[in-house]
SELORO-178357 format. One record per residue: x, y, z of N, C-alpha, C in turn; residue in one letter. Coordinates in steps of 0.02 Angstrom, whole numbers, padded with zeros to 5 digits, always signed. Atoms other than C-alpha are relative to their C-alpha. Layout:
! residues N
XYZXYZXYZa;...
***
This chain:
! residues 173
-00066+00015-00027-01986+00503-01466+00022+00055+00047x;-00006-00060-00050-01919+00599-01308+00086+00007-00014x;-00090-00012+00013-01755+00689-01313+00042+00003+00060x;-00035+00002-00038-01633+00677-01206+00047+00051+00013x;-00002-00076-00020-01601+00835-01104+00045-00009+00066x;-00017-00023-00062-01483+00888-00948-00031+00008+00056x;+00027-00020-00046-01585+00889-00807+00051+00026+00079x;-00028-00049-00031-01546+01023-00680+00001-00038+00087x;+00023+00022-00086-01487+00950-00486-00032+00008+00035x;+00047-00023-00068-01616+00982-00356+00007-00010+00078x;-00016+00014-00064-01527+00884-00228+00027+00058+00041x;-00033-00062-00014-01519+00983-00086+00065-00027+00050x;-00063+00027-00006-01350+00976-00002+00005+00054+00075x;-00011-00048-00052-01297+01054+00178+00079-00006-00019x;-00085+00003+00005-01103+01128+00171+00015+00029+00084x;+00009-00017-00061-01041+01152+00341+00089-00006+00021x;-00074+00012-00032-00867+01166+00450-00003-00051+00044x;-00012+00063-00044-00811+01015+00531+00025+00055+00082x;-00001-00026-00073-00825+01051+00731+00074-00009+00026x;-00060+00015-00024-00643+00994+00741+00056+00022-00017x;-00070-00023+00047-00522+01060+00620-00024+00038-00033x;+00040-00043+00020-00652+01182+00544+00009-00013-00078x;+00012+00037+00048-00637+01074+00371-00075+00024-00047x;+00070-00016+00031-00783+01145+00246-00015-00079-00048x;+00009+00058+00025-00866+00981+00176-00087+00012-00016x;+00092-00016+00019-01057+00963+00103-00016-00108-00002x;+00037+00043+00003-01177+00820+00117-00084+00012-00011x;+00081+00029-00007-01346+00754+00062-00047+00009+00068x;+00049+00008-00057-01485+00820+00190-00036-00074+00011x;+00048+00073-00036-01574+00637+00182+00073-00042+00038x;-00020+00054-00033-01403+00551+00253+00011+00027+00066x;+00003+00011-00087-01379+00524+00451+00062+00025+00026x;-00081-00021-00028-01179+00556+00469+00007+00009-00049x;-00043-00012+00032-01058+00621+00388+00077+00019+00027x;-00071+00001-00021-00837+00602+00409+00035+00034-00012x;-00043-00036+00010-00723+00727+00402+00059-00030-00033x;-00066+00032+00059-00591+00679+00265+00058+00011+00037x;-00058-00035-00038-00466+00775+00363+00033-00030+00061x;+00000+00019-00103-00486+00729+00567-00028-00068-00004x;+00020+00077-00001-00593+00571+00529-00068+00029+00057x;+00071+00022-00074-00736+00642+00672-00073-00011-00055x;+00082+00018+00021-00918+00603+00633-00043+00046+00025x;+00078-00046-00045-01058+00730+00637-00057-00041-00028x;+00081+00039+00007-01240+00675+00663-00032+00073-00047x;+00038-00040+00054-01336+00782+00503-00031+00036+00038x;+00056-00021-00036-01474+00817+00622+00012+00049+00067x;-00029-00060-00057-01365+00922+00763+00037+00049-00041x;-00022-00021+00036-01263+00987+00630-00036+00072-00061x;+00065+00001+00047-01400+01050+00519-00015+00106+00010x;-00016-00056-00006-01414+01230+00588+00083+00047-00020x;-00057-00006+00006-01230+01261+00578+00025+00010-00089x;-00035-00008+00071-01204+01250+00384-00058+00046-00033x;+00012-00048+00047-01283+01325+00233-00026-00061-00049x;+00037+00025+00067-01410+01244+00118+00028+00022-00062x;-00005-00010+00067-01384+01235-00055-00030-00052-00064x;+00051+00047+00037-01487+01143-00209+00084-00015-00042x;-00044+00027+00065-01359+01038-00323+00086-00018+00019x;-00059+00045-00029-01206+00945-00306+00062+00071-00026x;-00039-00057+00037-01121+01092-00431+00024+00047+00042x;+00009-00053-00044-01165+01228-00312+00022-00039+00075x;-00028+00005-00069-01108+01127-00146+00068-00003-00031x;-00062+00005-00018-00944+01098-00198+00028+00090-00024x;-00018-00073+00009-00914+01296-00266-00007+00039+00069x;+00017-00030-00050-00997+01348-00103+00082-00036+00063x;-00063+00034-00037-00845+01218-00016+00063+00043-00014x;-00079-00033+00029-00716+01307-00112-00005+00079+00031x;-00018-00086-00007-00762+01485-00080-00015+00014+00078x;-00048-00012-00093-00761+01449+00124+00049-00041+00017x;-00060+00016-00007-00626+01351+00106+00063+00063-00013x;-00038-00042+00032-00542+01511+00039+00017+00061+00055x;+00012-00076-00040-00636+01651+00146+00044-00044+00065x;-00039+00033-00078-00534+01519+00309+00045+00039-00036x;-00087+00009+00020-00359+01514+00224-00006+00096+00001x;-00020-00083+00012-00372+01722+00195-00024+00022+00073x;+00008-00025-00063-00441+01741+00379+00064-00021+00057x;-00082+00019-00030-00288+01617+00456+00050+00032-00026x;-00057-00012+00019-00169+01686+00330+00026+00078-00004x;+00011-00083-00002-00218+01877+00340+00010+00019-00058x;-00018-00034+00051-00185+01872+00161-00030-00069-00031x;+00012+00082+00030-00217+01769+00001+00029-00035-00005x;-00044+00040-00018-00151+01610+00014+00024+00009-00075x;-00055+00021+00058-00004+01572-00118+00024-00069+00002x;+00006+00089+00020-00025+01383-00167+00077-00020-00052x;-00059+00052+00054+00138+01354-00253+00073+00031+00034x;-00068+00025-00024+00302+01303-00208+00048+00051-00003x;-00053-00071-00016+00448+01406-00161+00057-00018-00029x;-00079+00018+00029+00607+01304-00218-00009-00048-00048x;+00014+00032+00046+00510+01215-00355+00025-00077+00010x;-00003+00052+00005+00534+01036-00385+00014-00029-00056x;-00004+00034+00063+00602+00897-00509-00016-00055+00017x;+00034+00064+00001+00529+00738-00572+00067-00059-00015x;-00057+00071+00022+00654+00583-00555-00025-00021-00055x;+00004+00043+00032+00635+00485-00698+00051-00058-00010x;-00045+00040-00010+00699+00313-00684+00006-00012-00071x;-00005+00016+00065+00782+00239-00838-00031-00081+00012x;+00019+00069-00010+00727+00060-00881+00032-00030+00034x;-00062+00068-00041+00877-00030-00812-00015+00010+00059x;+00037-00017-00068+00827+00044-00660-00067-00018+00031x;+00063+00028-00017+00655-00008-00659+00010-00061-00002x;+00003+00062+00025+00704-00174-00742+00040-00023+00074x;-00041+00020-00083+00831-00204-00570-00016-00011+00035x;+00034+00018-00071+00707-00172-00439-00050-00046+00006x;+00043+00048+00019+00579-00272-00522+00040-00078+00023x;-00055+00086-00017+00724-00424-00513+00009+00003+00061x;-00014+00002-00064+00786-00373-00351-00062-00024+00037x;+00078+00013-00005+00581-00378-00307+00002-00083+00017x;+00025+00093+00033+00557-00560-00382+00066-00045+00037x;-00041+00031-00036+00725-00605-00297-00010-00018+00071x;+00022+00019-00080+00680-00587-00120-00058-00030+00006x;+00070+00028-00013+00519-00649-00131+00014-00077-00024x;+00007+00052+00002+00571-00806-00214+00057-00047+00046x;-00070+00038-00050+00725-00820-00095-00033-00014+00066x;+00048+00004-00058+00611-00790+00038-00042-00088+00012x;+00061+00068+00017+00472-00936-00033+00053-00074+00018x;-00072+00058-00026+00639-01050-00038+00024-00008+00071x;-00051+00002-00070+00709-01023+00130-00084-00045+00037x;+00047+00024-00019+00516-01066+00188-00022-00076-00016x;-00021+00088+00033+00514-01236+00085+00042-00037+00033x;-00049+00051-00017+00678-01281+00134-00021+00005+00089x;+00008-00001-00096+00626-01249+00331-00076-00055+00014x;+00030+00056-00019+00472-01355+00282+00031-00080+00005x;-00051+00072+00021+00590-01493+00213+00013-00018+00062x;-00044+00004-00064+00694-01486+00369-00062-00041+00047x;+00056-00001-00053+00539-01509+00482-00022-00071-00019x;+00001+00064+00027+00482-01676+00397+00046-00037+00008x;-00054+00045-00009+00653-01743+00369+00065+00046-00004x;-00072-00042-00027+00838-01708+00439+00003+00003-00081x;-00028-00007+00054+00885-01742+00253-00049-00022-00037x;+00028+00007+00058+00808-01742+00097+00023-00011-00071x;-00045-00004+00078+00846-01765-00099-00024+00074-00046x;-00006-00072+00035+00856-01636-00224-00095+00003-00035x;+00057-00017+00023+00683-01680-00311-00080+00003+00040x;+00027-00004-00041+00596-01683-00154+00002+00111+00020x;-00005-00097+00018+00660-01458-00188-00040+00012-00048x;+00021-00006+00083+00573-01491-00355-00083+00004+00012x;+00054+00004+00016+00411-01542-00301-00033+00050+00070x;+00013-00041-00034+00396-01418-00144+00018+00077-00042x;+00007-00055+00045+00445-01275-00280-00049+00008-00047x;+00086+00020+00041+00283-01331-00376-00044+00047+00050x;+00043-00039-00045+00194-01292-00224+00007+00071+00038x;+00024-00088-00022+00247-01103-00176+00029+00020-00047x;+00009-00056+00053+00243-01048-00356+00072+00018-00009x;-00035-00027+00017+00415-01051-00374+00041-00015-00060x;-00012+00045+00085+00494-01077-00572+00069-00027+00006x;-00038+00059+00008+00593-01195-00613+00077+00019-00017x;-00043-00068+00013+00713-01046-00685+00035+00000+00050x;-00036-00048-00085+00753-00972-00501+00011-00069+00035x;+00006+00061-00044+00743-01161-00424+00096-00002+00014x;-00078+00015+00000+00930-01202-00492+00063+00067+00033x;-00023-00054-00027+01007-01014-00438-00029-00007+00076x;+00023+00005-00037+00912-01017-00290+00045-00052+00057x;-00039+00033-00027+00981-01182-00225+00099+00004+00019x;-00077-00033+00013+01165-01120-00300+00012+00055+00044x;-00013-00071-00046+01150-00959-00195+00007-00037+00084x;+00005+00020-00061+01087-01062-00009+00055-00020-00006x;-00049+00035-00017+01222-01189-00054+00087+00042+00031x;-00069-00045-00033+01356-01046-00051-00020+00035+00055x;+00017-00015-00085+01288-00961+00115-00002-00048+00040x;-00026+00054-00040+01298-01106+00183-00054-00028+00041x;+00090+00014-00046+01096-01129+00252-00013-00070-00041x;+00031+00066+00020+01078-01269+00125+00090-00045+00004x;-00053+00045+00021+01226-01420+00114-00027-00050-00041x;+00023+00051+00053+01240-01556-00006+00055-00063+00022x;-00041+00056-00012+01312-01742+00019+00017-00014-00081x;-00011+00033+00057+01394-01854-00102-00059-00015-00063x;+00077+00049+00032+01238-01951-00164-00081+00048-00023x;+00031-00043+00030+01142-01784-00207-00056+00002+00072x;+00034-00010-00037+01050-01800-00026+00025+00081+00060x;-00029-00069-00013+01040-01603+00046-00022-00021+00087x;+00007-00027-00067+01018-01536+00224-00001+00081+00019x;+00006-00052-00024+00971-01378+00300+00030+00008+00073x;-00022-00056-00045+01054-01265+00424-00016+00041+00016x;+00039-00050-00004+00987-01133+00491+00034+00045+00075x;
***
């Protein structure tokens, strides 16, 4: 039975400064390009290739990233950099009602939205329509049956939807 052991990285890895923003980044010697996270440019491996610093193991490229990412920031900064905040910071925390609101507010526009789009298909078909002719175009953009009756109650008071005697509506727009 064989045991199952750590084997040690061998990949070897080039770390190098991006030609553009001087960005320290490492890549795999077998790939062709590589993108600067930072600037977005593209170096070709193979022009590049002199310019960085071999290293065996994925472990050892990113430590080797960090410690010329460091020796920059102390050559730009003439000193060591100081990574933390000056006037500190606090974390909002919303309460539920607050979450629970925007979530509604959320689901409100989107289904007021889906409605106003319905009723502008309605319109387009026919000057006037009936109410379950709202019923079976709210089927089709997912909208519940819940929000249907508010929905209509809200257009009717803005005044984009009207209603006749005989329960036949009309859009305005």
């Amino acid at each position: 039975m064989e045991e199952d052991t750590w084997k040690k990285d061998e990949t070897i890895y080039l770390v190098f400064p991006c030609s553009k923003c001087g960005n320290f980044m490492y890549v795999k010697t077998i790939k062709k390009n590589k993108k600067c996270l930072r600037c977005r440019r593209s170096h070709t491996i193979e022009k590049i290739r002199n310019t960085g610093e071999v290293v065996k193991g994925m472990t050892e490229a990113v430590s080797r990233v960090k410690l010329k990412q460091h020796e920059l920031a102390v050559r730009e900064l003439k000193r060591e950099p100081d990574f933390q905040i000056i006037d500190g910071f606090q974390i909002h925390k919303a309460t539920s009602q607050e979450v629970k609101n925007t979530r509604e507010n959320n689901a409100d526009d989107t289904f007021s939205m889906k409605f106003k789009e319905l009723l502008i298909e309605l319109s387009l078909i026919n000057n006037e329509f009936p109410y379950y002719s709202i019923e079976i175009g709210a089927d089709k953009y997912n909208i519940p049956s819940s929000e249907l009756k508010h929905l209509t109650r809200s257009f009717l008071r803005k005044g984009i939807l009207t209603s006749k005697d005989n329960g036949i509506f009309k859009v305005k727009l």
